[in-house]
N, C-alpha and C positions, 0 to 999 in steps of 0.2 A: 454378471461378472463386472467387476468396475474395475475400468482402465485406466482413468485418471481424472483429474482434478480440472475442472474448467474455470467457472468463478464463482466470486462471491460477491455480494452485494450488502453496503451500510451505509445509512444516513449521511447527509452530511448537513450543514448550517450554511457555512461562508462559503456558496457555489464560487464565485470568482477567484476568493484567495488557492481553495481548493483548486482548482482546473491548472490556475498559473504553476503552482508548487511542483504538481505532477507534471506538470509539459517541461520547464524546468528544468527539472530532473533527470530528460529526456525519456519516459515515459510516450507513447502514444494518446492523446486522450484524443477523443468521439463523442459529438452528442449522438448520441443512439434512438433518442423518443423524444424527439421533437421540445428540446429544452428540457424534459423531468428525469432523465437520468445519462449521466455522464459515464464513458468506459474508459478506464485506463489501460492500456492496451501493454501485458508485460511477458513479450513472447506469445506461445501458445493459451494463454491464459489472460483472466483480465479480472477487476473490480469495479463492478457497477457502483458509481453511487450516485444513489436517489437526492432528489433536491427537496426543500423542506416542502414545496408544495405536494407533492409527491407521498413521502412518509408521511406527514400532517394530516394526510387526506383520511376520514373514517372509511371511506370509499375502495381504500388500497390497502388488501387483507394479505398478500403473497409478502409477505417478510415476515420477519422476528418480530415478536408483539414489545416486547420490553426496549427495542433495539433505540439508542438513541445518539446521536452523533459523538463521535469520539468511544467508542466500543470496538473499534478495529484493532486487531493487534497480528503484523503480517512480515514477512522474512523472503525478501530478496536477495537474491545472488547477487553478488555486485565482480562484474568482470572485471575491473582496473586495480590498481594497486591501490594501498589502503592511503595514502598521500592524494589519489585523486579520487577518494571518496570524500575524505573532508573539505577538502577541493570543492565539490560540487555542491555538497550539505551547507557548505559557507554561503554558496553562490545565491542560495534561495532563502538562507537566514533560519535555518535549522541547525538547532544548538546539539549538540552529542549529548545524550542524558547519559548513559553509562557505555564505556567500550575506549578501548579494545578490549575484549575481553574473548577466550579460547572456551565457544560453544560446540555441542552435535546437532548436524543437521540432520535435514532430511536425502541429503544426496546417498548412492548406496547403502540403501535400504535401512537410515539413520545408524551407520557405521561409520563414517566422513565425520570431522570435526573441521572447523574453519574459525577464521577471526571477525567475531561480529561486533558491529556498533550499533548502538539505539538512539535513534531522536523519535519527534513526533512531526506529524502534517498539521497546519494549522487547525483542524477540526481535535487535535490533540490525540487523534488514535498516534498507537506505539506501532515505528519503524525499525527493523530488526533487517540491516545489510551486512550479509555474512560474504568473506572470502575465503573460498578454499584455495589450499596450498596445487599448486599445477601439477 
């Protein structure tokens, strides 16, 4: 039986621009293995990501064969209002690619709609911070 969702893990390239954006953010980040992969820590859940020594390595079979930095495409809840979401998105020099825009999420059993914006992390995966209505 599955209970829920814990993480995922994708490549990254620019480990430093990466680490700073998510701490930033206010995110949790951890190095977790001793420098080759970094966790961002998002509540009970998190996103491992690998550093290129790491992914690069022929050595390191446990991932995605194809998977290559900027393949991430992931949807945060964002608890403030939508004024201190671009607030913050500014603060770390994350451009808004599309939004506000009135998506469904996955909150009550993808019944809930909320107001989500899109940027990207500098590795260029797609950010998807949705607010539900209270």
């Amino acid at each position: 039986m599955i209970k829920g969702f814990d993480h995922v893990a994708i490549p990254m390239i620019d480990v430093e621009a990466m680490v700073a954006f998510y701490r930033d953010l206010g995110f949790g980040v951890s190095d977790d293995y001793d420098g080759r992969v970094y966790a961002v820590q998002c509540g009970d859940n998190k996103i491992n990501l690998h550093t290129p020594a790491l992914w690069q390595s022929e050595k390191f079979t446990l991932r995605g064969p194809s998977a290559k930095p900027g393949c991430g495409d992931f949807c945060f809840v964002w608890a403030g209002s939508e004024t201190d979401l671009h607030e913050a998105l500014a603060k770390v020099g994350a451009e808004i690619e599309v939004g506000p825009v009135e998506r469904i999420g996955g909150r009550n059993g993808g019944r809930d709609s909320g107001t989500s914006v899109y940027t990207r992390d500098p590795d260029r995966n797609l950010l998807e911070f949705i607010i539900y209505p209270d």
